[in-house]
C-alpha positions as CSV (number, residue, x, y, z in Angstrom):
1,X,13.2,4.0,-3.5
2,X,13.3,0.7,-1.5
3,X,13.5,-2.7,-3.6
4,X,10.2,-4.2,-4.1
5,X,11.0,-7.8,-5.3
6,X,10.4,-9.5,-2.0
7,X,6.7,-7.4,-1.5
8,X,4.3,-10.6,-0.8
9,X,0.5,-10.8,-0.5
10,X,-1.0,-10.1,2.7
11,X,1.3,-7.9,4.1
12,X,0.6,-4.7,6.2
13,X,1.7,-1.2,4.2
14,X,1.8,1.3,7.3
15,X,3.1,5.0,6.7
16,X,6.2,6.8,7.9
17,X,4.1,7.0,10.9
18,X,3.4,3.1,11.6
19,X,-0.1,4.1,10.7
20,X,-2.2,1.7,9.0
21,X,-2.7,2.1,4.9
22,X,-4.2,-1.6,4.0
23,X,-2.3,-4.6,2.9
24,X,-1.2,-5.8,-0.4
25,X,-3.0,-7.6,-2.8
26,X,-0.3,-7.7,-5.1
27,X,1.9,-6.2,-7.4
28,X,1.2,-4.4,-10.7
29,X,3.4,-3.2,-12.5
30,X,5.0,-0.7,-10.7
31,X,2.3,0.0,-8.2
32,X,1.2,-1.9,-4.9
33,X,-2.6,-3.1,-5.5
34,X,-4.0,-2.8,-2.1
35,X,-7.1,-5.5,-1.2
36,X,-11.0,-4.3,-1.0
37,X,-11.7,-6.2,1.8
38,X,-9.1,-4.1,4.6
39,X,-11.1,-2.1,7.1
40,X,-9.3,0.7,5.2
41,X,-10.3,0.6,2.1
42,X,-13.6,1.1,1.8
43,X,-14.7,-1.9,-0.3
44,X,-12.4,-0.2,-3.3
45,X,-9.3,-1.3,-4.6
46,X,-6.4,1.6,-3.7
47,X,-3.0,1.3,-5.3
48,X,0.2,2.9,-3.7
49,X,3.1,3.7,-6.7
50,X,6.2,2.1,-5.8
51,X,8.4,5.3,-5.4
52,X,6.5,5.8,-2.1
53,X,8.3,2.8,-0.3
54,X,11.1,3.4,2.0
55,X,11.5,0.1,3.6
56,X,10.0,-3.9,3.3
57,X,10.6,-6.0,6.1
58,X,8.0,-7.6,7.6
59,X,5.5,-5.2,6.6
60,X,5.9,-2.6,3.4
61,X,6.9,0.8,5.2
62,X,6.1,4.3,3.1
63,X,8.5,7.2,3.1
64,X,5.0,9.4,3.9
65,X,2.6,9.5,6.6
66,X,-0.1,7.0,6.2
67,X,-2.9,10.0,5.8
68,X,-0.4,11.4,2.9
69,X,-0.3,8.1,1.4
70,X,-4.3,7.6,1.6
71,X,-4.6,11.3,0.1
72,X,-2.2,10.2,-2.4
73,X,-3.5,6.7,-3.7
74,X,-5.4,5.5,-6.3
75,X,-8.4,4.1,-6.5
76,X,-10.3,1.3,-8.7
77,X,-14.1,1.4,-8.2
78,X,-15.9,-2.5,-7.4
79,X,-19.3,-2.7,-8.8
């Protein structure tokens, strides 16, 4: 697992692929909370569990495809 510390709001997760997952709402706990409002999401809130990161640079890069990672996440319900 990649360090985490230096995630940041607003950044792009993309997959082992370069595919697009959503971007980061913040961190909690030990999960990624991915915003609503991405094209991706759906209007929900997704989280991505930490373990799944490979790389942070400029963007927060998965160890998994970014379809694995969307099969994979979580999701919180709005409404």
């Amino acid at each position: 697992m990649a360090e985490f510390g230096n995630i940041a709001e607003h950044m792009e997760v993309v997959g082992s692929d370069g595919g697009h997952v959503g971007t980061v709402d913040h961190l909690d706990g030990r999960r990624i909370k991915l915003t609503r409002t991405d094209p991706a999401a759906g209007g929900e809130h997704h989280y991505i569990h930490v373990d799944s990161i490979a790389s942070v640079d400029d963007k927060v890069r998965l160890n998994r495809t970014a379809d694995q990672a969307k099969d994979e996440w979580g999701v919180e319900s709005v409404g």
